[in-house]
N, C-alpha and C positions, 0 to 999 in steps of 0.2 A: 822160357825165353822164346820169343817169336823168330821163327826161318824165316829166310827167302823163300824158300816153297811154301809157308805157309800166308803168304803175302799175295802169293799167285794163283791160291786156288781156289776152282771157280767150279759151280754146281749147276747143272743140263736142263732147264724146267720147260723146254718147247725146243721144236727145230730153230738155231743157231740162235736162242736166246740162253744167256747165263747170270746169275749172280753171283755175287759177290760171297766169300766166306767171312775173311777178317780183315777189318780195315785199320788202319794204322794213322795213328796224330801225335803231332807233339804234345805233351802235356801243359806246353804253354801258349796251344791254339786251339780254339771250340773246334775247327774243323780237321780231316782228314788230310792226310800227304798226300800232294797232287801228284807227285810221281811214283805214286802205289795207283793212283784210278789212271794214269797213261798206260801204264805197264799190264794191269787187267784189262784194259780195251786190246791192248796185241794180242794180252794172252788171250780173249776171246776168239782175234781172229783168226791166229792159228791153228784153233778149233774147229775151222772149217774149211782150211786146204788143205794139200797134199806135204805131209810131212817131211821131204827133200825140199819144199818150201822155205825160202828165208825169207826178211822185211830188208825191200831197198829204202823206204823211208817210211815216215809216219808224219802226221799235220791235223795238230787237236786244238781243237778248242775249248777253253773252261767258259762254260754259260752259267753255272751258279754256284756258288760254296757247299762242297759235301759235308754235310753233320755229321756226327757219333751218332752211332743206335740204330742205323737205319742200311740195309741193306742197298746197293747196287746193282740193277739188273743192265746188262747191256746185250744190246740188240743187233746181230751184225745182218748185213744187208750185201750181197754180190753184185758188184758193178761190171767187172771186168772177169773173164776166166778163160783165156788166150790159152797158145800154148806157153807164150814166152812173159804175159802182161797179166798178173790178176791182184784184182784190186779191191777192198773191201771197205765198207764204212761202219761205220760203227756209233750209234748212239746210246750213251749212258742215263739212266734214269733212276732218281731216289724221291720214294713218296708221290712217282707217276706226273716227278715234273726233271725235265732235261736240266742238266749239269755238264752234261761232257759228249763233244761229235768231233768225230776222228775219220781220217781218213788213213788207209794203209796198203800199201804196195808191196805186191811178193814178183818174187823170181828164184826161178831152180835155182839152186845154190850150185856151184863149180867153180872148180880150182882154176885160176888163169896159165896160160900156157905159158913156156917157159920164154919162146920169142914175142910174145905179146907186149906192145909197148905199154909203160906205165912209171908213174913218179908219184909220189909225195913230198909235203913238206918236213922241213926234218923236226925232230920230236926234240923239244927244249931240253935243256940238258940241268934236270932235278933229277938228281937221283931219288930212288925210290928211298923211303925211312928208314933211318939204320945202316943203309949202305954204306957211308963213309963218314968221321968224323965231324965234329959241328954242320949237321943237317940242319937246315935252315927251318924243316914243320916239325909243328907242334900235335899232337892230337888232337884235337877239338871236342871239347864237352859241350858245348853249347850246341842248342836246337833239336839237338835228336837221342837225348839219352834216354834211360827206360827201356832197353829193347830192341833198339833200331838194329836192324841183322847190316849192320856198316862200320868198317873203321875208318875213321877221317882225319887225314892227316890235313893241315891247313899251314900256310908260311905266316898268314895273321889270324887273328880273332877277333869277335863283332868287337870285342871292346877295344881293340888296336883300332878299329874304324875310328873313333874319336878325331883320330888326328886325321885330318885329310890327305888322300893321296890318289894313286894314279887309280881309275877303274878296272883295276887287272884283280888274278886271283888266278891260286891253283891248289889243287886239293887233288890228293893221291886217296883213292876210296877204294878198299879192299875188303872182300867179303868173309867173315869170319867162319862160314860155313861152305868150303872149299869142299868142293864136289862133282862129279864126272856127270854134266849137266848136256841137254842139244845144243845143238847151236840155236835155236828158237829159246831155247828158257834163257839162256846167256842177255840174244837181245830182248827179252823185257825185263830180264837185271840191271841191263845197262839203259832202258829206257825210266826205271825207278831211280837208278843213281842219276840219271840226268839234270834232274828235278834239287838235289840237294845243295844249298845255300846259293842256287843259282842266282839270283835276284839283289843279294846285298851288294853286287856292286855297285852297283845303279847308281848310289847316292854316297858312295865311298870319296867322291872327291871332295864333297859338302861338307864329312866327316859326320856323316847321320847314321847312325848305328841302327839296327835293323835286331836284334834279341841280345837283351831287350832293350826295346827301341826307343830313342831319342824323342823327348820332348813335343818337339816339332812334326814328330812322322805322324801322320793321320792316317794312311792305305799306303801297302805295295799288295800285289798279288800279280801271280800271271794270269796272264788274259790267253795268248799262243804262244805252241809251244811244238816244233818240226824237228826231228832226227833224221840225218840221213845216212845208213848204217854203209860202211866201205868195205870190214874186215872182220873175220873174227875176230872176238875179243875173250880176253880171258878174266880171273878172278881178283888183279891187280890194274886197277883203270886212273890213268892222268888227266885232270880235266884242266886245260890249261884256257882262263876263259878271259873274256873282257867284254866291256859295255859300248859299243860301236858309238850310240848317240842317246842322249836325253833330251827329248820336246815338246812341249804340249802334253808333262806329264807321260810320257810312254817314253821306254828305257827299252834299249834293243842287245841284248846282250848276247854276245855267241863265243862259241865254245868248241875248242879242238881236243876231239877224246883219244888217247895214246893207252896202247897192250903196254904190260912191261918190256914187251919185247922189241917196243917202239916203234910198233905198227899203229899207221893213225886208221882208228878202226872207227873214228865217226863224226860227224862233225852235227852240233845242237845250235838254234838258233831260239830264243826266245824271248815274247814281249812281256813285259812288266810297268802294272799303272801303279803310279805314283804319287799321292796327295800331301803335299807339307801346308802346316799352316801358315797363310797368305801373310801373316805380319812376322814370320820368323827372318831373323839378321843370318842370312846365309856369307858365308863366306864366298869370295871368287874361287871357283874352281879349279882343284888342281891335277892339271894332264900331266 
């Protein structure tokens, strides 16, 4: 059964150039998890700062669909290296043609001071699974079995999409190999979970189901995809998300990520294209 670290590890073949080891796909899509190739672009570029180094954010781009069978090399590149600002880009390449350009921002990690002002939103109040009586999620089989180093609790399923409803979603995803990890490996765990079933909402007012998909769906895929990391985070993560707008085919969905300890430790913002077939009878959507 496939780790988290074996999802993350990445092989030295030039100065700040690395490949890829093992890439990871659902068994019901030709291509790779986009958020295993986000998470090897960080791990790459933390491969080339200073290990007190954390990511204040990341800003990727998917330029092509990654295949099976084919290794990823990425390329990191130094833009910034301040004492306070250092900044890294990073381009992904398979079969010597670009798939993936990323940008990434470090800062010395430090603890904030005790008189230092600061606030958050407060963290929704889902308890974690198992916590208390009639817990509203379910497990989720769908999308990532086979292996996925992920437990996903879900409060619906693609096939509860059926019925239309609001573009919301929240999904507790807890890593089944619980381990005294950096703060660096943490966030491109949490840059990998970022990625998972983040996109079905898109079309959940429609009540167009997403795996496996309705009818009428032709394409979703992410196009961009930004993290901006707040706090640590640990091995139990709240992604409590919703779909801001659908226009012209592009669906903006974002996403408040909570510790169990209900610290909001990140917040994702990501775009998804969307093609339904032109003569399908949608229904009016429902907010």
């Amino acid at each position: 059964m496939l780790t988290l670290d074996n999802l993350l590890e990445l092989d030295q073949i030039d100065t700040n150039v690395f490949v890829s080891r093992t890439l990871w796909g659902s068994p019901a899509a030709k291509n790779i998890f986009g958020g295993q190739l986000v998470a090897l672009g960080l791990a790459a570029a933390f491969r080339t700062v200073d290990q007190q180094c954390i990511s204040r954010s990341l800003h990727a781009q998917f330029l092509k669909q990654v295949v099976r069978g084919s290794q990823v090399e990425f390329r990191v590149q130094g833009l910034v290296s301040a004492c306070k600002i250092v900044t890294r880009t990073v381009l992904g390449y398979q079969n010597g043609y670009p798939v993936m350009q990323m940008v990434c921002n470090f800062m010395q990690h430090r603890v904030a001071d005790v008189d230092e002002p600061g606030y958050q939103v407060e963290m929704p109040n889902v308890p974690f699974p198992g916590a208390q009586p009639n817990c509203p999620f379910v497990l989720d089989p769908q999308g990532y079995p086979d292996g996925f180093p992920a437990k996903i609790w879900a409060t619906s399923l693609d096939h509860d999409h059926e019925t239309p409803g609001p573009p919301l979603q929240q999904l507790w995803i807890e890593s089944p190999h619980k381990a005294c990890r950096t703060m660096q490996t943490n966030q491109c765990i949490l840059a990998m979970y970022s990625d998972v079933h983040f996109t079905r909402v898109i079309l959940r007012p429609f009540g167009i189901r997403i795996a496996p998909a309705s009818k009428c769906l032709r394409k979703i895929v992410s196009v961009d995809h930004h993290i901006w990391f707040h706090q640590p985070n640990d091995d139990c993560l709240l992604f409590d998300s919703k779909c801001l707008q659908l226009h012209g085919g592009r669906g903006i969905v974002q996403s408040r990520v909570f510790s169990s300890a209900g610290k909001m430790v990140a917040t994702v913002v990501q775009e998804g294209r969307v093609e339904v077939d032109s003569g399908a009878r949608l229904p009016k959507p429902k907010l």
